[in-house]
KEMI-695728 format. One record per residue: chain; x, y negated, z negated of N, C-alpha, C, O in turn; residue number from 0. Coordinates in nm, 3 decimals. Layout:
+------+---------+---------+---------+---------+---------+---------+---------+---------+---------+---------+---------+---------+-----+
: unit :     n.X :     n.Y :     n.Z :    ca.X :    ca.Y :    ca.Z :     c.X :     c.Y :     c.Z :     o.X :     o.Y :     o.Z : pos :
+------+---------+---------+---------+---------+---------+---------+---------+---------+---------+---------+---------+---------+-----+
:    A :       X :       Y :       Z :       X :       Y :       Z :       X :       Y :       Z :       X :       Y :       Z : NUM :
...
+------+---------+---------+---------+---------+---------+---------+---------+---------+---------+---------+---------+---------+-----+
//
This chain:
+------+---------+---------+---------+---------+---------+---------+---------+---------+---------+---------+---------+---------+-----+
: unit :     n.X :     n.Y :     n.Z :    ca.X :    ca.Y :    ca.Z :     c.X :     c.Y :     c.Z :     o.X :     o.Y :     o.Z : pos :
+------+---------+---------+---------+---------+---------+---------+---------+---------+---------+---------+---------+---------+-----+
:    A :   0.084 :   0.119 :   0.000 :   0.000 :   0.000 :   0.000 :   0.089 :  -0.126 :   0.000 :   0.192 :  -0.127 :  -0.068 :   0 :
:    A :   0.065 :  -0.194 :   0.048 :   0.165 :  -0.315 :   0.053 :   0.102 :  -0.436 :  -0.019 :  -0.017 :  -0.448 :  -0.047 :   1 :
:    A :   0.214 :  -0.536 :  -0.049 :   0.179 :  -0.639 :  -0.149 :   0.042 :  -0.718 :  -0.125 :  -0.014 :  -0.702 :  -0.016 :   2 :
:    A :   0.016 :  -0.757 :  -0.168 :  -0.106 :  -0.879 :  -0.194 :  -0.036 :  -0.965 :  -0.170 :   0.072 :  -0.988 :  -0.224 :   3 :
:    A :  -0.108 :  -1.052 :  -0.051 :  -0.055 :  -1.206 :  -0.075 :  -0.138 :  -1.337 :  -0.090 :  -0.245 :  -1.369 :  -0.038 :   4 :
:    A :  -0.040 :  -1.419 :  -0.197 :  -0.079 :  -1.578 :  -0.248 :  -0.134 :  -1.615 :  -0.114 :  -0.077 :  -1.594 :  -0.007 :   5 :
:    A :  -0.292 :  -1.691 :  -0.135 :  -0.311 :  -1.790 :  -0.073 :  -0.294 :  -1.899 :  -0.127 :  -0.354 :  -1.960 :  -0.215 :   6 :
:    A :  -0.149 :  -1.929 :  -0.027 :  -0.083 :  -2.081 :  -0.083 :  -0.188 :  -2.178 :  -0.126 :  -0.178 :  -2.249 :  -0.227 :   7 :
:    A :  -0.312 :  -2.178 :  -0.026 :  -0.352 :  -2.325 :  -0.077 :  -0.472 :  -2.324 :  -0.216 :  -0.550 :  -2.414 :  -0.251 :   8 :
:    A :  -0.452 :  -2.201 :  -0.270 :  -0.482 :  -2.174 :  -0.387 :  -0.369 :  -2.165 :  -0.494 :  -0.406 :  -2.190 :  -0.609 :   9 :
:    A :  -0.239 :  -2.135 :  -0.476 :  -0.105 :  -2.138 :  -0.529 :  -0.091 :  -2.287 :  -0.573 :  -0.050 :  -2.332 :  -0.680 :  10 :
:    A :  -0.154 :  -2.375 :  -0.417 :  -0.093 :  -2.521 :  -0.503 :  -0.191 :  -2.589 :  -0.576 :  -0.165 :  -2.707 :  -0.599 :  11 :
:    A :  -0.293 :  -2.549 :  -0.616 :  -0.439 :  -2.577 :  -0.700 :  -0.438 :  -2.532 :  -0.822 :  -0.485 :  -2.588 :  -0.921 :  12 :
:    A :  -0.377 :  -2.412 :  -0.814 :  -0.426 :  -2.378 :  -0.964 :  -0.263 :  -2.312 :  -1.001 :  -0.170 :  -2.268 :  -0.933 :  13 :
:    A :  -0.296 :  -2.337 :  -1.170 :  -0.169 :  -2.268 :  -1.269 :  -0.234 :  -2.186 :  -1.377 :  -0.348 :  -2.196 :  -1.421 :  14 :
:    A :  -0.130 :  -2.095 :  -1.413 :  -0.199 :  -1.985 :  -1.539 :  -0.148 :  -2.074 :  -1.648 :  -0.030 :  -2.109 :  -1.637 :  15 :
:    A :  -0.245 :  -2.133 :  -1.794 :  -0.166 :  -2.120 :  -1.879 :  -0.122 :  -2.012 :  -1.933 :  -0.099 :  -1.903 :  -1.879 :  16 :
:    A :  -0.106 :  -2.059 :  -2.094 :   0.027 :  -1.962 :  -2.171 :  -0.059 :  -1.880 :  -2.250 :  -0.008 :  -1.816 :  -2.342 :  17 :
:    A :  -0.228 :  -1.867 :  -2.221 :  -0.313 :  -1.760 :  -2.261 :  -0.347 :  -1.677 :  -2.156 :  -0.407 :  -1.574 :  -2.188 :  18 :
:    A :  -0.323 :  -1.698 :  -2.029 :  -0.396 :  -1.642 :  -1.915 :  -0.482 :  -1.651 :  -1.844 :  -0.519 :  -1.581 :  -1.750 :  19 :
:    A :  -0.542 :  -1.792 :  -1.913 :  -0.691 :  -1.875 :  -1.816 :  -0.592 :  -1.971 :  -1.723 :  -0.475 :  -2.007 :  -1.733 :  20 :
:    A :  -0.684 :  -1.991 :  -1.638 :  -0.653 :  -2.061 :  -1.482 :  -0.680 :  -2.208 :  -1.511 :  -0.798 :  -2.241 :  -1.523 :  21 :
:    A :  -0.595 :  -2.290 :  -1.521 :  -0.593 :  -2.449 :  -1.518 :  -0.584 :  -2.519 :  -1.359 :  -0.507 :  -2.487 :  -1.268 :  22 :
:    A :  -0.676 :  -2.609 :  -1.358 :  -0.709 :  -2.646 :  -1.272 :  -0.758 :  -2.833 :  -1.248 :  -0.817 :  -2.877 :  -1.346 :  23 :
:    A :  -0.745 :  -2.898 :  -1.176 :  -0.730 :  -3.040 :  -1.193 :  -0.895 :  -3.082 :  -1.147 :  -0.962 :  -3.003 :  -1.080 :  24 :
:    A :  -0.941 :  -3.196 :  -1.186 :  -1.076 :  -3.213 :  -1.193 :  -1.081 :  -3.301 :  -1.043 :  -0.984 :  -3.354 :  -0.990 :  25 :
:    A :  -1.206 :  -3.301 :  -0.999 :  -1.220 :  -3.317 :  -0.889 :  -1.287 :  -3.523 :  -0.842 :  -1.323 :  -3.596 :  -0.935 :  26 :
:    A :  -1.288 :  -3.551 :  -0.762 :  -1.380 :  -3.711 :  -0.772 :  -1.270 :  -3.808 :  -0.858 :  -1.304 :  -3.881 :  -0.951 :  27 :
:    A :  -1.138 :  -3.792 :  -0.810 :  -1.044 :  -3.889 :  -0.869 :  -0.943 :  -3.914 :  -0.743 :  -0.825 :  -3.880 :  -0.747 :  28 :
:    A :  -1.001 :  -3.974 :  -0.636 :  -0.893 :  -4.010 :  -0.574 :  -0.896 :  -4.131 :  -0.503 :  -0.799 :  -4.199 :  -0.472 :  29 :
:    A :  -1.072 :  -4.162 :  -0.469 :  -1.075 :  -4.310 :  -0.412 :  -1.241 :  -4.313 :  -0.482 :  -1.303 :  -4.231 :  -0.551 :  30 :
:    A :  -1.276 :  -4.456 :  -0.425 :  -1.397 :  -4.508 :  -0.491 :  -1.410 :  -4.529 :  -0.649 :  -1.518 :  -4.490 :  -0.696 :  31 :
:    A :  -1.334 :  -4.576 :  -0.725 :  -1.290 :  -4.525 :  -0.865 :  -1.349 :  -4.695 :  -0.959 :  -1.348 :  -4.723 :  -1.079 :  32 :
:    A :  -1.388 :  -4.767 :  -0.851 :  -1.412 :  -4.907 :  -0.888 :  -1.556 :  -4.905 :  -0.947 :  -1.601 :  -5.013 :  -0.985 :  33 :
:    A :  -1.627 :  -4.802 :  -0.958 :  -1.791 :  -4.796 :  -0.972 :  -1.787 :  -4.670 :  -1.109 :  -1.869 :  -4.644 :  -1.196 :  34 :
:    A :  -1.680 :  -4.624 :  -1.084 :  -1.699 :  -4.553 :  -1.243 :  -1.681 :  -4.561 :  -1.331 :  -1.565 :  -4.595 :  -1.310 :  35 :
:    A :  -1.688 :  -4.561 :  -1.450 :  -1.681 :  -4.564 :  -1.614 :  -1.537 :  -4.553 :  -1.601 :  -1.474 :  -4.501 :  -1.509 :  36 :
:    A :  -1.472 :  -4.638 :  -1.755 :  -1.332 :  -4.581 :  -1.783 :  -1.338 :  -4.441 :  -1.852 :  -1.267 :  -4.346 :  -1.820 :  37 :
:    A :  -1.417 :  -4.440 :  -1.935 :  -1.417 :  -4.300 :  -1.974 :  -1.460 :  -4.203 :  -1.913 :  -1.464 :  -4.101 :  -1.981 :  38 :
:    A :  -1.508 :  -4.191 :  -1.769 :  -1.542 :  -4.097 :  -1.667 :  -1.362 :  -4.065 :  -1.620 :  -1.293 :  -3.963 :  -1.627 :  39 :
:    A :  -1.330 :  -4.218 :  -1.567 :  -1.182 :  -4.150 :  -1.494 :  -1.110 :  -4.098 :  -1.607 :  -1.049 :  -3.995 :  -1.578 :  40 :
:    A :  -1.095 :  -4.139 :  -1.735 :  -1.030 :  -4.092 :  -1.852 :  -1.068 :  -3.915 :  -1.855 :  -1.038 :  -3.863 :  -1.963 :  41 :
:    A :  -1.095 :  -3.873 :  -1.809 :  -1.216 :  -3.771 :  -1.866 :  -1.132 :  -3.647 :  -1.703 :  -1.096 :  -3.530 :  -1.692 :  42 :
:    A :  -1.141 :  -3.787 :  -1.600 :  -1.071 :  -3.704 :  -1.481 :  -0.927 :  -3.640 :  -1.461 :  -0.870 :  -3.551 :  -1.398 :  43 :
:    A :  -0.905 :  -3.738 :  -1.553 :  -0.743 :  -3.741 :  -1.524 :  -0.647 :  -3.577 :  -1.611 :  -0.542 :  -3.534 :  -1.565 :  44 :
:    A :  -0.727 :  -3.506 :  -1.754 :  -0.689 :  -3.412 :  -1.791 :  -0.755 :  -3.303 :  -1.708 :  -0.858 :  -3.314 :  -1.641 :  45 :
:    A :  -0.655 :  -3.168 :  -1.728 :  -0.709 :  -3.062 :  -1.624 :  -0.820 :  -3.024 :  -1.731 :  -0.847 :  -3.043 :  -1.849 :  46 :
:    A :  -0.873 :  -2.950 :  -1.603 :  -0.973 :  -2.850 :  -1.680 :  -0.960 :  -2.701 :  -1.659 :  -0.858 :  -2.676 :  -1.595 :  47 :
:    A :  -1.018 :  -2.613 :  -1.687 :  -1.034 :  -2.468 :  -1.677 :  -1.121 :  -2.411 :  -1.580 :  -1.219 :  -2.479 :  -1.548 :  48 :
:    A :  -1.102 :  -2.288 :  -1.519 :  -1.164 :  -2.270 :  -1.424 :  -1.287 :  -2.141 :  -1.516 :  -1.261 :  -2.049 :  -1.594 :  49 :
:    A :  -1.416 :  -2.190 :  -1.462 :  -1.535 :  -2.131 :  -1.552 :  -1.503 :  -1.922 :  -1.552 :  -1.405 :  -1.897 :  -1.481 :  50 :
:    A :  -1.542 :  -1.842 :  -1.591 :  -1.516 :  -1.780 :  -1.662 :  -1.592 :  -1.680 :  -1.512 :  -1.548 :  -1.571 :  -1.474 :  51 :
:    A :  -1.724 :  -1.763 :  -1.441 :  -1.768 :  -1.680 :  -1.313 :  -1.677 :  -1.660 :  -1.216 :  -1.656 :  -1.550 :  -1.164 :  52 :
:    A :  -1.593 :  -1.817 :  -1.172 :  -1.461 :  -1.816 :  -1.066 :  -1.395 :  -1.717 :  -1.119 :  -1.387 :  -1.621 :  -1.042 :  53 :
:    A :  -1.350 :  -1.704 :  -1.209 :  -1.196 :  -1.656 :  -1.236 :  -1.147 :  -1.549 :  -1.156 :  -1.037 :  -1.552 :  -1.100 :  54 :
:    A :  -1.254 :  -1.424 :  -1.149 :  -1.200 :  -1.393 :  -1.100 :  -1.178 :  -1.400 :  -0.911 :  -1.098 :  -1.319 :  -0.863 :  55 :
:    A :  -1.217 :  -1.451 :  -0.861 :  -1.242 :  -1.478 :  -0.714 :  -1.080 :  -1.532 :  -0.739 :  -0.978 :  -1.483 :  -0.690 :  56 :
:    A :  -1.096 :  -1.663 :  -0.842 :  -0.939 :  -1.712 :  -0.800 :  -0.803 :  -1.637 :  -0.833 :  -0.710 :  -1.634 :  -0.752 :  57 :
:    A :  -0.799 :  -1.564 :  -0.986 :  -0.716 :  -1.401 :  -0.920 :  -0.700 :  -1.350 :  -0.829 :  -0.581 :  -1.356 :  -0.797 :  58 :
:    A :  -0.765 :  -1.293 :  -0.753 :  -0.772 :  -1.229 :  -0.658 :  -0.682 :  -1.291 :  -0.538 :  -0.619 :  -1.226 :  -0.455 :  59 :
:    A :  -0.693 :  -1.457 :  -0.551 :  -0.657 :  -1.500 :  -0.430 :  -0.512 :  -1.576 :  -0.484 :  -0.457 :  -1.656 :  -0.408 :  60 :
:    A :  -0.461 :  -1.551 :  -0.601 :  -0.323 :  -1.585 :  -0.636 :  -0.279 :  -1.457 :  -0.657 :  -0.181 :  -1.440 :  -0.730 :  61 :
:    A :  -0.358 :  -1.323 :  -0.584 :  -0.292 :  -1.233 :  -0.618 :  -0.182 :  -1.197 :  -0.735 :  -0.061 :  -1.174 :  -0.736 :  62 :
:    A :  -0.302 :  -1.204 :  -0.849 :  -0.257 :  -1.163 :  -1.019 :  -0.337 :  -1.052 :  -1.005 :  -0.349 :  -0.973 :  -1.099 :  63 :
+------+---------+---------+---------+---------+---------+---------+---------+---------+---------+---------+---------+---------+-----+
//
């Protein structure tokens, strides 16, 4: 059987932390930013976790 391979453009999206859940950067932070709350972009700017239904789809495709 031969290796599994990374889909890079899932490689450059997501990281494992140091428990084994999938960290992932929040989305609606890159333009138009003049109409939202500070504490909305505050809120954008830390990663978040990928929900517990993805996970595994995105395993699969960082081939873990």
């Amino acid at each position: 059987m031969p290796k599994m391979k990374t889909r890079r453009s899932a490689a450059k999206r997501f990281k494992l932390t140091g428990t084994g859940r999938i960290r992932r950067n929040k989305a609606n932070h890159r333009h138009m930013l003049i109409r939202r709350s500070k504490s909305a972009k505050r809120k954008m700017r830390n990663a978040g976790l990928v929900s517990s239904a993805e996970e595994k789809r995105v395993r699969k495709m960082l081939g873990i």
